[in-house]
N, C-alpha and C positions, 0 to 999 in steps of 0.2 A: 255158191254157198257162203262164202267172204262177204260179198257185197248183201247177201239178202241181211246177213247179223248187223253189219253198219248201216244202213236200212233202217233198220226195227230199232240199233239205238240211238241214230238221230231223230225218229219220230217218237221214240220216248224223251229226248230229252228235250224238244220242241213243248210238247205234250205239257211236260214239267215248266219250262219257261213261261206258256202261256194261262197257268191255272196261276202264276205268281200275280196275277193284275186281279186273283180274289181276293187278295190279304188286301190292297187296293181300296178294294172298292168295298169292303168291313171299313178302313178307316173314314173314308169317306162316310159312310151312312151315316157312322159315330158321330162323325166333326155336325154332320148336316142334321139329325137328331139333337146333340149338346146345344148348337146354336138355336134351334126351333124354341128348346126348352130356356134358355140363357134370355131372347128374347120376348118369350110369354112371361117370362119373371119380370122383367122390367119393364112391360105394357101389357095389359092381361086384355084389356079392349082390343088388340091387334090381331087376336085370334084368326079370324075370318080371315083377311089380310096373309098372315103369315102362314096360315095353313094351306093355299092352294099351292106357296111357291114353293113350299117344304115338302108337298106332294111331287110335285115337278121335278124338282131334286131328285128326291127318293126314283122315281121313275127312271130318268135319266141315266143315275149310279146303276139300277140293277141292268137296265139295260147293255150297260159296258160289262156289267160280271157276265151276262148270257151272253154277249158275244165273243168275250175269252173262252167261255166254256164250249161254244159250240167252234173255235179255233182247234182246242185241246181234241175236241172230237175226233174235228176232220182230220186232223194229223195224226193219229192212233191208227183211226179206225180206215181209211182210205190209201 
């Protein structure tokens, strides 16, 4: 009965540890957003150019939040 409570709150506070790499990767988007924008301000011709690697970015970052998130999962739910 003991062990199954310490259990259940080590896999919550796991759980909790691992959604901490969302707040993360919000800054990240931000930073990688501000700069797309910072550098379409100062070259407007670079559009084309700066848009596939700001896509990249973008991909990249969400990718690390779903793999936090599918961490938090496995550690709850298993």
């Amino acid at each position: 009965m003991k062990t199954n409570i310490v259990l259940l709150a080590a896999k919550s506070v796991g759980a909790g540890l691992a959604t901490i790499a969302l707040a993360g990767v919000g800054v990240g988007i931000g930073i990688i957003f501000a700069g797309y924008l910072l550098a379409f301000a100062r070259n407007p011709n670079a559009k084309k150019d700066l848009f596939g690697i700001v896509i990249l970015g973008f991909a990249l970052t969400e990718a690390m939040a779903l793999f936090a998130l599918m961490m938090a999962f496995l550690l709850l739910f298993t």
